[in-house]
C-alpha positions in Angstrom: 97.4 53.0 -33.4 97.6 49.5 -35.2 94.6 48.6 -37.1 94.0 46.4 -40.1 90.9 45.4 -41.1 89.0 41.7 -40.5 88.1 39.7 -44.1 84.4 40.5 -42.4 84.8 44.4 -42.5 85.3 45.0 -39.1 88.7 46.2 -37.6 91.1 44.5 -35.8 92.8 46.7 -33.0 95.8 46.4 -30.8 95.2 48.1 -27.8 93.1 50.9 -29.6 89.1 51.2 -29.7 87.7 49.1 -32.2 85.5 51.2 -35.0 83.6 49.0 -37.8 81.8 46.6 -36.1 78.6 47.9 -36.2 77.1 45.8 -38.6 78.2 42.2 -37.3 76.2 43.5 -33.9 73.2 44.3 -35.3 73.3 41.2 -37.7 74.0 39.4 -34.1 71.0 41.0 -32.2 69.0 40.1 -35.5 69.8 36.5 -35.0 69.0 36.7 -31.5 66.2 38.6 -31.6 65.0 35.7 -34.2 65.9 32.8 -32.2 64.0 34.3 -29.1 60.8 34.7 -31.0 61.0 31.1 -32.2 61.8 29.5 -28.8 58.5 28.4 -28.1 58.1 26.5 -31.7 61.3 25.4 -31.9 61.4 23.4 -27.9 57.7 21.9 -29.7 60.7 20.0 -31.6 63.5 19.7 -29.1 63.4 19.7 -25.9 65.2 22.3 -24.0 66.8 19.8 -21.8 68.0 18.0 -24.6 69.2 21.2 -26.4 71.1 21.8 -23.5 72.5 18.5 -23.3 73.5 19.1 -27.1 75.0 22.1 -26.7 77.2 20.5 -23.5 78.0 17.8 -25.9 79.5 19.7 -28.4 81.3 22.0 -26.6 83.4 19.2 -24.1 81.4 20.1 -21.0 80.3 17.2 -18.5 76.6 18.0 -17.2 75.5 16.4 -14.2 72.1 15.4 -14.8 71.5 14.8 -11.0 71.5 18.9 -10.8 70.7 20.2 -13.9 67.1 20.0 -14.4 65.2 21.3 -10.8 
């Protein structure tokens, strides 16, 4: 099996399983366990429409305002 390993510790795999990555996940979840906790203080700053019509923005997507919000 071909692995070499990521400049962020984890392994890169060709067609095997992938071993290593166990700390990027949990400092994921951490993040995201974080961010959920700190919805409701952080939409008393930014809307969550216009978060979402942020996030659209940056990532090239086209949001139809006539459907998006109801």
């Amino acid at each position: 099996m071909d692995q070499e390993t990521s400049d962020r510790g984890g392994v890169i795999s060709n067609g095997g399983p992938v071993m290593g990555s166990f700390p990027q996940v949990s400092q994921m979840l951490s993040k995201f366990d974080s961010t959920i906790a700190n919805q409701e203080e952080h939409h008393k700053r930014i809307s969550f429409q216009d978060e979402s019509r942020a996030l659209c923005q940056r990532h090239g997507v086209t949001l139809d305002q006539r459907y998006a919000w109801d």
